[in-house]
C-alpha positions as CSV (number, residue, x, y, z in Angstrom):
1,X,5.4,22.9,0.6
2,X,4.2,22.3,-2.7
3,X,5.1,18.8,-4.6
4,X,4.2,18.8,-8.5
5,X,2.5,16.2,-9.9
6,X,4.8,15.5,-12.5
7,X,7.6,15.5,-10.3
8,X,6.3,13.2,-8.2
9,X,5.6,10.5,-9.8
10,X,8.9,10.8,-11.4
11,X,9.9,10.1,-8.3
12,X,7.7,7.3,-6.9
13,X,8.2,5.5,-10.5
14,X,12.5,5.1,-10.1
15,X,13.4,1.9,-10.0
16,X,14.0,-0.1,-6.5
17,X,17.3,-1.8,-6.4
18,X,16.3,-5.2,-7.1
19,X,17.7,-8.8,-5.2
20,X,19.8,-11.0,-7.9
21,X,18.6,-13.5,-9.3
22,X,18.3,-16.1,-7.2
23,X,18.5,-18.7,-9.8
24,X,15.1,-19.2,-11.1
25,X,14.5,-20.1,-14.2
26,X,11.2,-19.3,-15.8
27,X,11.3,-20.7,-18.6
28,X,11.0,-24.5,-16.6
29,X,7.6,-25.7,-17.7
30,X,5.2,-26.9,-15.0
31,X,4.7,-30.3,-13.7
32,X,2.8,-32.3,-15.6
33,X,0.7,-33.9,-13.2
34,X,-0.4,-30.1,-11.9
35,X,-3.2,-28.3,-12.7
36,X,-1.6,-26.2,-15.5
37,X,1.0,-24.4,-13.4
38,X,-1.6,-22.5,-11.5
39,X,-1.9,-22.8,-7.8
40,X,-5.1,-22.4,-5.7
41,X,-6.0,-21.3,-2.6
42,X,-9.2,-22.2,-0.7
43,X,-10.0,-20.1,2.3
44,X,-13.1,-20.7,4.2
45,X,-14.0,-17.7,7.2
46,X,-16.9,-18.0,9.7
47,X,-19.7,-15.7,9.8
48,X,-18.9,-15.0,13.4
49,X,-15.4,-13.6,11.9
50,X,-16.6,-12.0,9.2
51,X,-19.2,-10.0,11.1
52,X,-15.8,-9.1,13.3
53,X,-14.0,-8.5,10.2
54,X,-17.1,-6.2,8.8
55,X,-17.1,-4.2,12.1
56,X,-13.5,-3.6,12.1
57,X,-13.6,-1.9,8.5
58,X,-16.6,-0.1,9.6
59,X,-14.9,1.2,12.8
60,X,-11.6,2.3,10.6
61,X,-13.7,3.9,8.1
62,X,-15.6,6.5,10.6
63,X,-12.0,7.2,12.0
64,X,-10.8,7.6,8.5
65,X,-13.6,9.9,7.7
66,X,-13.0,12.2,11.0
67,X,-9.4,12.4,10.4
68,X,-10.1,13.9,6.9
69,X,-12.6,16.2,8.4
70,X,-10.2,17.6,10.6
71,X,-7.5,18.0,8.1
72,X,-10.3,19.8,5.7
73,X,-10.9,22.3,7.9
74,X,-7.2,23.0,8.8
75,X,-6.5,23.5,5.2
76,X,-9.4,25.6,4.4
77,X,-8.4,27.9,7.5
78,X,-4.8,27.9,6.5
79,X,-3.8,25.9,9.8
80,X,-2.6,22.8,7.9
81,X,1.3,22.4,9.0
82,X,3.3,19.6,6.5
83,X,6.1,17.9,8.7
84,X,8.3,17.9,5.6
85,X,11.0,15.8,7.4
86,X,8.8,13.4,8.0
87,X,7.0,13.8,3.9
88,X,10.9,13.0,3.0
89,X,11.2,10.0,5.4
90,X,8.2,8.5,4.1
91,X,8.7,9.1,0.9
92,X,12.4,7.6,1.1
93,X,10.5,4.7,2.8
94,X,8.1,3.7,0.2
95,X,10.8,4.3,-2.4
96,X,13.1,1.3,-0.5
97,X,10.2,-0.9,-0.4
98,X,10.1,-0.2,3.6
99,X,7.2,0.4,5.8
């Protein structure tokens, strides 16, 4: 199965059906008293978790790297099967905003 380039991102760049407005008006200046409208967020993490977290990424990004091995060598030997249900069910999916 062959997808153009073109095509696709015709595709992937149609519009999602958008929720109604819900009321909000934008145009409502900020709270004085605030710090300019913009909100912060502090977010301290241990080095014990970060070492986990660091792992973690490590660990994904060895699978990662094997997985595209394997799908290199299937496409260079002409094995490489496309599930093209499943292309159009994710593709559907990512459209709608689902995952």
């Amino acid at each position: 199965m062959k997808i153009e380039s073109d095509r696709l991102t015709a595709i992937l760049n149609m519009p999602k059906h958008e929720e109604p407005d819900k009321g909000v008006d934008s145009a409502v200046p900020a709270d004085p008293g605030s710090s300019g409208g913009v909100d912060r967020v502090d977010i301290s993490i241990s080095k014990g978790a970060m070492d986990k977290l660091g792992d973690l990424v490590n660990e994904m990004s060895e699978e990662r790297k094997n997985k595209i091995a394997s799908l290199k060598k299937e496409v260079e030997s002409g094995t490489y099967q496309v599930d093209s249900k499943l292309v159009a069910k994710k593709m559907l999916e990512a459209w709608r905003g689902n995952n």
